[in-house]
N, CA and C atoms as an extended XYZ file, in Angstrom:
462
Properties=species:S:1:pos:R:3:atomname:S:1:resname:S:1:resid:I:1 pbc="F F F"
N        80.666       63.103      101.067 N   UNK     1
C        80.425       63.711      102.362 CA  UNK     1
C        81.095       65.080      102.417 C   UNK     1
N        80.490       65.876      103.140 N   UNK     2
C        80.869       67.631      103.021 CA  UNK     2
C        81.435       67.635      104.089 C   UNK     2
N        83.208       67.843      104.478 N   UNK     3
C        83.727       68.116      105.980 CA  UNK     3
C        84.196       69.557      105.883 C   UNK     3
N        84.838       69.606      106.940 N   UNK     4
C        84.900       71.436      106.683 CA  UNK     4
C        86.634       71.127      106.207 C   UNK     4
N        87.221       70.498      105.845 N   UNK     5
C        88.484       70.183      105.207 CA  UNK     5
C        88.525       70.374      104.132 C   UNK     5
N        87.167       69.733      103.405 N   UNK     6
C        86.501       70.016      102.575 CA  UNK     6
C        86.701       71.274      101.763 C   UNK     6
N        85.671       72.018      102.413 N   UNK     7
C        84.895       73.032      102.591 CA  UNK     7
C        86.556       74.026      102.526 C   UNK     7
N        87.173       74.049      103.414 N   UNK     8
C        88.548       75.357      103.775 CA  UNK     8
C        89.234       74.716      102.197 C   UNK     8
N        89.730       73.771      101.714 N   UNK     9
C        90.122       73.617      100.567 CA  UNK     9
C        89.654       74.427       99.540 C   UNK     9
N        88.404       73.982       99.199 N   UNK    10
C        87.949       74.561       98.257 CA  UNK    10
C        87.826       76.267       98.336 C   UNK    10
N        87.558       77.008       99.241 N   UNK    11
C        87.612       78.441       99.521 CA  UNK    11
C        88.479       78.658       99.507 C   UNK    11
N        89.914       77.992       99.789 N   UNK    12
C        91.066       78.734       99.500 CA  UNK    12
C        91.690       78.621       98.525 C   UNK    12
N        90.990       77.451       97.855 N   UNK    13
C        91.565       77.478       96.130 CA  UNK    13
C        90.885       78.828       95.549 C   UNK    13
N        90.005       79.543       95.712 N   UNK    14
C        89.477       80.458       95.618 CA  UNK    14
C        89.682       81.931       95.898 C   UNK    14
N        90.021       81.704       97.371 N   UNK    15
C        90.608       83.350       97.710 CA  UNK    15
C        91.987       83.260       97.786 C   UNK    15
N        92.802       82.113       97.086 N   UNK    16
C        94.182       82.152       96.494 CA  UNK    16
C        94.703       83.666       95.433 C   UNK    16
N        95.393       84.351       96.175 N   UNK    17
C        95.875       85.336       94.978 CA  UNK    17
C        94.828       86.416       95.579 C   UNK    17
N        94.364       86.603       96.316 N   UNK    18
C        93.312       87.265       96.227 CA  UNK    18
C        94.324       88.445       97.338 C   UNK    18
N        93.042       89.422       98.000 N   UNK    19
C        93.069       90.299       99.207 CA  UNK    19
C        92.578       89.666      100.281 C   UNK    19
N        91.516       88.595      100.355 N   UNK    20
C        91.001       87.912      101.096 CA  UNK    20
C        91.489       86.829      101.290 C   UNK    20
N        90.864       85.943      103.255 N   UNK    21
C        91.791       85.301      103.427 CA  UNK    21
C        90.301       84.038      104.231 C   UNK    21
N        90.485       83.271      104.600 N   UNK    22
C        89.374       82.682      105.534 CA  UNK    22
C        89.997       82.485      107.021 C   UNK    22
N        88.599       82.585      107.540 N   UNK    23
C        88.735       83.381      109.092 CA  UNK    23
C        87.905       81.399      109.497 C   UNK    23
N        87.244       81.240      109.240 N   UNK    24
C        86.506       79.681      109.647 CA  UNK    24
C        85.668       79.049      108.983 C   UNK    24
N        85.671       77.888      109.275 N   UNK    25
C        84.616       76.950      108.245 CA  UNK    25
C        83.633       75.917      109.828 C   UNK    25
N        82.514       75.934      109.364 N   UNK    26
C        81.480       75.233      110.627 CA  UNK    26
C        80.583       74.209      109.368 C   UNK    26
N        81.044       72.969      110.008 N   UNK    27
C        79.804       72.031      108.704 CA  UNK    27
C        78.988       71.166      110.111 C   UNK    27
N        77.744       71.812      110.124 N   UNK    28
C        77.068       70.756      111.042 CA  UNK    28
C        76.821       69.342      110.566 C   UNK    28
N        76.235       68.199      111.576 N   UNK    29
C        75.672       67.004      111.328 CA  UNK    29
C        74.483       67.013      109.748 C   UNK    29
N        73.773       68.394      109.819 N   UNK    30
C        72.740       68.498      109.046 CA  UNK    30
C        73.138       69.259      107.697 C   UNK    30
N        74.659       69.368      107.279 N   UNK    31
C        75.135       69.929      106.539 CA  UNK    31
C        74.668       71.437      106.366 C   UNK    31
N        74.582       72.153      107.065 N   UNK    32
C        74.602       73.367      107.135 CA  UNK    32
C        75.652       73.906      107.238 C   UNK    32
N        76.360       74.746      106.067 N   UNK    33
C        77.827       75.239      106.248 CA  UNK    33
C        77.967       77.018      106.365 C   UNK    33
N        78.884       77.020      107.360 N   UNK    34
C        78.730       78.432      107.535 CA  UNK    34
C        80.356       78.912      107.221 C   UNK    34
N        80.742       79.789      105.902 N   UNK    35
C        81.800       80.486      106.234 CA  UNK    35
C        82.117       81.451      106.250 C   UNK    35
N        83.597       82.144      107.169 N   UNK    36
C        83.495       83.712      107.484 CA  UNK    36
C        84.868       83.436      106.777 C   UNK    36
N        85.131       84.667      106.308 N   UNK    37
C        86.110       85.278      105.939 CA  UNK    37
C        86.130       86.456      105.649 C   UNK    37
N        87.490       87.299      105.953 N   UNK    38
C        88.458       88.777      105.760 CA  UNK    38
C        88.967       89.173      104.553 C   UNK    38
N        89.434       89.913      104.786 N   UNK    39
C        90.045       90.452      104.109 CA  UNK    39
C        90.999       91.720      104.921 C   UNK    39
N        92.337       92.133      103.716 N   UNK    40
C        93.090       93.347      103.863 CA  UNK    40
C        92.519       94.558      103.847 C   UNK    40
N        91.435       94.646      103.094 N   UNK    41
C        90.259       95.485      102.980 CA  UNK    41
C        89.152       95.249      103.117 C   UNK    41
N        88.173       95.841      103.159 N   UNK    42
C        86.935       95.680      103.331 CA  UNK    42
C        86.438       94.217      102.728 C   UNK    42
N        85.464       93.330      102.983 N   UNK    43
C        84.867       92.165      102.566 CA  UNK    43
C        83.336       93.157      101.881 C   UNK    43
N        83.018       93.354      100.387 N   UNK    44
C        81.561       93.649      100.351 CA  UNK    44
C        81.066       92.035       99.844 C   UNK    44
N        79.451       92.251       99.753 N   UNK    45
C        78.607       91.294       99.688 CA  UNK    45
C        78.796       90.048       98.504 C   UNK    45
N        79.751       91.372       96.750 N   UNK    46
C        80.133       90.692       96.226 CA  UNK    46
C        80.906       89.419       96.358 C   UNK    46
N        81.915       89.918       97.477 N   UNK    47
C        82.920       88.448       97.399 CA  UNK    47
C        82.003       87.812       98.078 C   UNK    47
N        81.370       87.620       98.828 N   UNK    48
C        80.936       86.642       99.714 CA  UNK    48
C        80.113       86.132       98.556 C   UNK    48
N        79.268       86.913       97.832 N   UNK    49
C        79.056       86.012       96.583 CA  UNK    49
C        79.397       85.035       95.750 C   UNK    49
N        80.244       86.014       95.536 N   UNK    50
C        81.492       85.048       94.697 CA  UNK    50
C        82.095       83.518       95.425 C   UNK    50
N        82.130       83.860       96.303 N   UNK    51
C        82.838       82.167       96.874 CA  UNK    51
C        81.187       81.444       97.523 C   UNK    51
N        80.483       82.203       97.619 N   UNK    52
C        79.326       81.076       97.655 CA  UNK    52
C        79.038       80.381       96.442 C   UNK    52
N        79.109       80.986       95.173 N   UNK    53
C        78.748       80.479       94.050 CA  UNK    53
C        80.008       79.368       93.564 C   UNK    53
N        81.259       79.673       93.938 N   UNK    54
C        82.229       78.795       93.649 CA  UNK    54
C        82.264       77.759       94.739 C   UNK    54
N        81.807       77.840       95.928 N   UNK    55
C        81.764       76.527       96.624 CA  UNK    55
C        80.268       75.604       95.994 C   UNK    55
N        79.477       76.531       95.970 N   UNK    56
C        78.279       75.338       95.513 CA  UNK    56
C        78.391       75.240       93.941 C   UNK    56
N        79.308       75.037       92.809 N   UNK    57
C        79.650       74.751       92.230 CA  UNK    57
C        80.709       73.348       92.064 C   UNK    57
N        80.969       73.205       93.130 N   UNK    58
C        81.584       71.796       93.248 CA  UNK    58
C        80.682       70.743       94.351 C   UNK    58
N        79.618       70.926       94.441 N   UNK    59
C        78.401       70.144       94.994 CA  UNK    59
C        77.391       70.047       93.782 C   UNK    59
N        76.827       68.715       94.291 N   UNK    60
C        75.738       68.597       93.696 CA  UNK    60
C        74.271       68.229       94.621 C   UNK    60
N        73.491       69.333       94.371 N   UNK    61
C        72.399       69.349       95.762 CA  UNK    61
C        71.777       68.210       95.644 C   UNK    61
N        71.884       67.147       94.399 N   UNK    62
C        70.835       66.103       93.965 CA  UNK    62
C        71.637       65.132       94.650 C   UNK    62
N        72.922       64.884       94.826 N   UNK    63
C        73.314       63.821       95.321 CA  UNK    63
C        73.633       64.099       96.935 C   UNK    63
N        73.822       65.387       97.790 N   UNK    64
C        73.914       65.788       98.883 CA  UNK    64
C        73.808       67.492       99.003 C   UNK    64
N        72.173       67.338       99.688 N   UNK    65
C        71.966       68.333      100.151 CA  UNK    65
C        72.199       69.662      100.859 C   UNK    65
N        72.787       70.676      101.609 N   UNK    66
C        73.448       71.771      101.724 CA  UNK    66
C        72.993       72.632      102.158 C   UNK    66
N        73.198       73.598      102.958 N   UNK    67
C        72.441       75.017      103.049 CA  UNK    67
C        73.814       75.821      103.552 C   UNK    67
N        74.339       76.539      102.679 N   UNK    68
C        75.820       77.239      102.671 CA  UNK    68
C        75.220       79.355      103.246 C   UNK    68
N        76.079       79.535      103.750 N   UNK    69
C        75.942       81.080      104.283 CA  UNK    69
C        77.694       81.364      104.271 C   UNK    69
N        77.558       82.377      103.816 N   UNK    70
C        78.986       82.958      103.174 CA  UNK    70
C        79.306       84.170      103.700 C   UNK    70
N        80.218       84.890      104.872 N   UNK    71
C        80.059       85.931      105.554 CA  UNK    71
C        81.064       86.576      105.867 C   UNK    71
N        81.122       87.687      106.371 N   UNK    72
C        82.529       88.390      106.609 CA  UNK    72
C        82.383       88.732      108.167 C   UNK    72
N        83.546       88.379      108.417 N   UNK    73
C        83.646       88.269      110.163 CA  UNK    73
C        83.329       89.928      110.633 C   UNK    73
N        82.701       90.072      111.763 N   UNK    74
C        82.108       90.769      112.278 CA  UNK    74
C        83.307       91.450      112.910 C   UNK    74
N        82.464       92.844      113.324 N   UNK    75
C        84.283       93.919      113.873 CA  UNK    75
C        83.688       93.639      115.153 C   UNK    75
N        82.641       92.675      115.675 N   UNK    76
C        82.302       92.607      116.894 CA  UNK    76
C        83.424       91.013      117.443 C   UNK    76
N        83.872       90.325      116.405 N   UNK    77
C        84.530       88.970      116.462 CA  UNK    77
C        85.625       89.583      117.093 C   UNK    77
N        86.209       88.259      117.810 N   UNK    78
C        88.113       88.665      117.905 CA  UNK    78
C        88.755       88.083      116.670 C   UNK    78
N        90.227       88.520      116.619 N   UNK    79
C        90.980       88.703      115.567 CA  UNK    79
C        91.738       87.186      115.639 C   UNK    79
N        91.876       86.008      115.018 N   UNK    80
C        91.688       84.826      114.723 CA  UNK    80
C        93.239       84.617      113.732 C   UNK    80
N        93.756       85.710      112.865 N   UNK    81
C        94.427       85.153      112.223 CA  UNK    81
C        95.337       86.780      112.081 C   UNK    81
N        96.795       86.554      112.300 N   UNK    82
C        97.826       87.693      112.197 CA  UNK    82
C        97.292       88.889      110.915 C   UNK    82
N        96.988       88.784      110.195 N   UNK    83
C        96.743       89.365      108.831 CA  UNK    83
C        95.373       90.378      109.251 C   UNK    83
N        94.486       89.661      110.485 N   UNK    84
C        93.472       90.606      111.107 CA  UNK    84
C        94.064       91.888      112.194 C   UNK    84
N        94.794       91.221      112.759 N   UNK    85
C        95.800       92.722      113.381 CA  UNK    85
C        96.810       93.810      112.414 C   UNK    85
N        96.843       92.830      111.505 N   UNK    86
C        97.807       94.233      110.682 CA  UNK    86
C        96.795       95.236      110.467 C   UNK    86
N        95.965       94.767      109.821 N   UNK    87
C        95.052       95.452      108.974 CA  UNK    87
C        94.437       96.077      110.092 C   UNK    87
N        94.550       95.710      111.119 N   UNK    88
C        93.729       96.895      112.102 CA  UNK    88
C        95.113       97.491      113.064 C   UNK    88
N        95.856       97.616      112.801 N   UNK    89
C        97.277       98.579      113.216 CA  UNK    89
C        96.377      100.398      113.201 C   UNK    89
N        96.715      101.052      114.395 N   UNK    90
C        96.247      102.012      114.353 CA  UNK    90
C        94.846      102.075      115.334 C   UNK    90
N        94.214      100.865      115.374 N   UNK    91
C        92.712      100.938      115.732 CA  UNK    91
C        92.927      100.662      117.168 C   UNK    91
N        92.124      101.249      118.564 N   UNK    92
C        91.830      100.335      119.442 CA  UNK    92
C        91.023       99.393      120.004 C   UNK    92
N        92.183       98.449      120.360 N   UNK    93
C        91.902       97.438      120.965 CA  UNK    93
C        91.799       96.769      122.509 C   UNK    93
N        90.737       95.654      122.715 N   UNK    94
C        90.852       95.133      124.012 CA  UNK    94
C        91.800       93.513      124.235 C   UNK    94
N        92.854       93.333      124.458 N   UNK    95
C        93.489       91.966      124.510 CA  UNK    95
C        93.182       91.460      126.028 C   UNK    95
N        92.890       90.663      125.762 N   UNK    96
C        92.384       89.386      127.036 CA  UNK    96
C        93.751       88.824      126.750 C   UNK    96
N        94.238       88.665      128.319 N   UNK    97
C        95.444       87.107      128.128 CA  UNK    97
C        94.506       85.996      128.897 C   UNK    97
N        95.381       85.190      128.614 N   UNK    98
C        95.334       83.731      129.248 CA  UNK    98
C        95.058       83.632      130.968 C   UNK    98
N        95.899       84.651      131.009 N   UNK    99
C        95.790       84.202      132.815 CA  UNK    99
C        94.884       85.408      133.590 C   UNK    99
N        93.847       85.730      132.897 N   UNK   100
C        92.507       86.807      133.327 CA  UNK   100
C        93.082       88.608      132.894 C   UNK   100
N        93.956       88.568      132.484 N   UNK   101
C        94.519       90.424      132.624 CA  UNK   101
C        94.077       90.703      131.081 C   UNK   101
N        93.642       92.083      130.970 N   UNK   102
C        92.946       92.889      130.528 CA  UNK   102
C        94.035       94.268      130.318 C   UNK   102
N        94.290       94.323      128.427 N   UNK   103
C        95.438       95.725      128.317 CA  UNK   103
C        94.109       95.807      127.130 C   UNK   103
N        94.116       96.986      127.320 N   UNK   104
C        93.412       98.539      126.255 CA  UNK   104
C        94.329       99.007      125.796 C   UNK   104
N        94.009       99.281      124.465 N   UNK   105
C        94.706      100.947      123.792 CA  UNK   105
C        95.170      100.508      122.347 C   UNK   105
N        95.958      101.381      121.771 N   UNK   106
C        96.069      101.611      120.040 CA  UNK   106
C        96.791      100.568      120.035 C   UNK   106
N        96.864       99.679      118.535 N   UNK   107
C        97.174       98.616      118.131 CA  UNK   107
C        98.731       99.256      117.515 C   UNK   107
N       100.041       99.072      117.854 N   UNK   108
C       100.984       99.804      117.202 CA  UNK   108
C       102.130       99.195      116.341 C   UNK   108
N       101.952       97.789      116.474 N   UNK   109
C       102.841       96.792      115.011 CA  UNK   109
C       102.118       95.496      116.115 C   UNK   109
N       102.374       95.330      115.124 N   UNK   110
C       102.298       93.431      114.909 CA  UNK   110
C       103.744       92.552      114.164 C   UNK   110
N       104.140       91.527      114.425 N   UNK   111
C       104.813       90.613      114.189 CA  UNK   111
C       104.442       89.638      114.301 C   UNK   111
N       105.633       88.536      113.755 N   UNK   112
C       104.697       86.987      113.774 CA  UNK   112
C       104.724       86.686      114.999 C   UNK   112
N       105.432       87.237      116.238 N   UNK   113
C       105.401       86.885      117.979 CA  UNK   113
C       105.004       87.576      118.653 C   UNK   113
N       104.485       88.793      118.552 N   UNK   114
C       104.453       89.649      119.475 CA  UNK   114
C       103.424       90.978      118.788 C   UNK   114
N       102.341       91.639      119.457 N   UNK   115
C       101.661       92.502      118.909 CA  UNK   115
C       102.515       93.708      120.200 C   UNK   115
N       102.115       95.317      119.748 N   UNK   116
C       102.828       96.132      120.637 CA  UNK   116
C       101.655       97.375      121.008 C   UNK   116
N       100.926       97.673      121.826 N   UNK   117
C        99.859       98.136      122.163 CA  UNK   117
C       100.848       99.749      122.587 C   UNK   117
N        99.965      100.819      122.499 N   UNK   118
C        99.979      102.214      123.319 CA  UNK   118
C        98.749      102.086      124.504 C   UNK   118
N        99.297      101.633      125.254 N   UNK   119
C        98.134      101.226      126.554 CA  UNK   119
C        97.105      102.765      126.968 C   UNK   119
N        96.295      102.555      127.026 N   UNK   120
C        95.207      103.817      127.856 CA  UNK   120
C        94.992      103.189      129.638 C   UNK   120
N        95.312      104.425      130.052 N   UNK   121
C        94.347      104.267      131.570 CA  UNK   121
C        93.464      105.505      131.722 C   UNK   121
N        92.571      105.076      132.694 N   UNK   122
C        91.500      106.007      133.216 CA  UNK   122
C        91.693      106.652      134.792 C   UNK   122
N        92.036      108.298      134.310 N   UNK   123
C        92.183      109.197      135.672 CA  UNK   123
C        91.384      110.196      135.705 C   UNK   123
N        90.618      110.040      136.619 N   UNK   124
C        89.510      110.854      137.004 CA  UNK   124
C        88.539      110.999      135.735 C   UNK   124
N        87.807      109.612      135.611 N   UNK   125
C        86.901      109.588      134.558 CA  UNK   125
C        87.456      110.116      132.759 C   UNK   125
N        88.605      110.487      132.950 N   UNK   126
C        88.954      111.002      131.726 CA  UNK   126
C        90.126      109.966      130.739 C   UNK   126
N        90.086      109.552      129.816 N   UNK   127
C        91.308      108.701      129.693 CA  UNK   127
C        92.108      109.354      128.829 C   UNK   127
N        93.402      108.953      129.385 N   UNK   128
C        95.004      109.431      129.183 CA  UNK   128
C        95.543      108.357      128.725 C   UNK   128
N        96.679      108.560      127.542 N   UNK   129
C        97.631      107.876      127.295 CA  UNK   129
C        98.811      107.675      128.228 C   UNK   129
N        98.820      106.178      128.631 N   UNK   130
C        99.909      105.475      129.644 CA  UNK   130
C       101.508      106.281      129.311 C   UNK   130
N       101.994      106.851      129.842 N   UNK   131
C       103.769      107.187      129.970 CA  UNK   131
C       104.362      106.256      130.015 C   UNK   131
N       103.937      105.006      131.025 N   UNK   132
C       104.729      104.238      131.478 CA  UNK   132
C       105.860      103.742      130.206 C   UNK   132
N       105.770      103.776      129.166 N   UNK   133
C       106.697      102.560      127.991 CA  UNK   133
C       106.606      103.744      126.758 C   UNK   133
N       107.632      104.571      126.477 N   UNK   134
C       107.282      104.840      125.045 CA  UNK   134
C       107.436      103.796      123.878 C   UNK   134
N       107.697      102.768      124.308 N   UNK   135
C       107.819      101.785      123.476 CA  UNK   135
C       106.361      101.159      123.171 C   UNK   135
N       105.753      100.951      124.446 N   UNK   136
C       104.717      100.641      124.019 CA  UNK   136
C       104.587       99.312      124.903 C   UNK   136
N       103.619       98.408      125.110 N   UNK   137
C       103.292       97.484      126.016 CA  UNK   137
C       103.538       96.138      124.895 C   UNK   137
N       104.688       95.067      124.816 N   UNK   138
C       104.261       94.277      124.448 CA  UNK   138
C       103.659       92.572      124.639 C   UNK   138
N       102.829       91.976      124.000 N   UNK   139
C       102.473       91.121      124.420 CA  UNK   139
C       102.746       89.891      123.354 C   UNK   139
N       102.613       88.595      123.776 N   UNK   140
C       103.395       87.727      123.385 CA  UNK   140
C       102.160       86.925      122.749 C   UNK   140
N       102.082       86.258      121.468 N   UNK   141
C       100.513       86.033      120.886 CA  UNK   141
C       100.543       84.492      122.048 C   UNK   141
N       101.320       84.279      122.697 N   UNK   142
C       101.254       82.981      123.616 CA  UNK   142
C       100.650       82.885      124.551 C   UNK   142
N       100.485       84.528      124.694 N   UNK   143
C        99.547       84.973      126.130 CA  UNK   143
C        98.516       85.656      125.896 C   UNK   143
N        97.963       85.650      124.853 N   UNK   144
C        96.631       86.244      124.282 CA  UNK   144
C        95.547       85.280      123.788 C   UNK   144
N        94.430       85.708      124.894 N   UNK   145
C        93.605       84.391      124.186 CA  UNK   145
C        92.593       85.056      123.664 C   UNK   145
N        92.233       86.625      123.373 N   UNK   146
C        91.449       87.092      122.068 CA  UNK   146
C        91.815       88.878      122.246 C   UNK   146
N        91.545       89.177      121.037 N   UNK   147
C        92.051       90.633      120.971 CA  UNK   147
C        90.476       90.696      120.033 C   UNK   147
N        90.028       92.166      120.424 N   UNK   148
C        88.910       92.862      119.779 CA  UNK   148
C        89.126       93.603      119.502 C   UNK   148
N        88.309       94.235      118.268 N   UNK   149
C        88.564       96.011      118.575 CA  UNK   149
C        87.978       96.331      119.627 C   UNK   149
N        87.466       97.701      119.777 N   UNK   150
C        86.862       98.292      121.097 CA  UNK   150
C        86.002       99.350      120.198 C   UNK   150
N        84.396       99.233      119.871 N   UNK   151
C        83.899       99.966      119.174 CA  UNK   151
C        83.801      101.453      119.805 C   UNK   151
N        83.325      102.035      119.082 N   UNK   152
C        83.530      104.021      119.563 CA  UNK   152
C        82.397      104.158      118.865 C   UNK   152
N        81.641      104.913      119.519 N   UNK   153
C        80.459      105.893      118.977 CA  UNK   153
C        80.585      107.218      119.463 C   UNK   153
N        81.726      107.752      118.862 N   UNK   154
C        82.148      109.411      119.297 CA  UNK   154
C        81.336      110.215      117.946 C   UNK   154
């Protein structure tokens, strides 16, 4: 039987040692498996290759059937695992907390407790960098229930 216990085992015997890391594993009722994974750098098509061919290498389609998709998480996804905020240090972002509040602006360290934002507000249609903190706004990953980037088409 194919579980996604399974499934995260075997991919990480794989992207062990690697730059890449796995972001999720989905095994439906109908064995359709879907996995995403990152990287420190860019994910191209190769790796996703590569660990498709090494997961369906430990199946056999004759004794249980399969339909595997191998993918790299989208810059439209939120950030799921600490190693996705480093790597986007510098970029902005939108963090949702827990209790409905909404902080914007540059991503400026990360730790294992706490990410530290350069907040933006909007005055008179124009946006300015917040004064309020030269430190910077921080938030507690306890009170974050997804961080995005914030795409730009400048």
């Amino acid at each position: 039987m194919i579980t996604e216990q399974l499934i995260r085992e075997i991919s990480n015997e794989h992207l062990e040692g690697t730059e890449m890391f796995l972001i999720s594993v989905k095994v439906s009722t109908s064995n359709v498996i879907t996995v995403t994974i990152d990287g420190d750098h860019p994910i191209d098509i190769s790796d996703c290759i590569a660990l498709s061919r090494h997961i369906e290498g430990k199946f056999d389609r004759e004794v249980e059937d399969f339909a595997l998709s191998v993918m790299s998480a989208g810059i439209d996804q939120p950030y799921v695992n600490i190693r996705q905020y480093i790597k986007n240090i510098g970029r902005d972002v939108e963090v949702t907390l827990h209790d409905g509040g909404i902080h914007k602006g540059i991503l400026l360290s990360v730790n294992e407790e706490i990410i530290t934002l350069k907040e933006k507000t909007t005055k008179k249609g124009k946006k300015t960098t917040a004064a309020a903190s030269e430190e910077g706004t921080k938030i507690s990953f306890s009170e974050i229930k997804q961080t995005k980037e914030i795409i730009s088409f400048k």
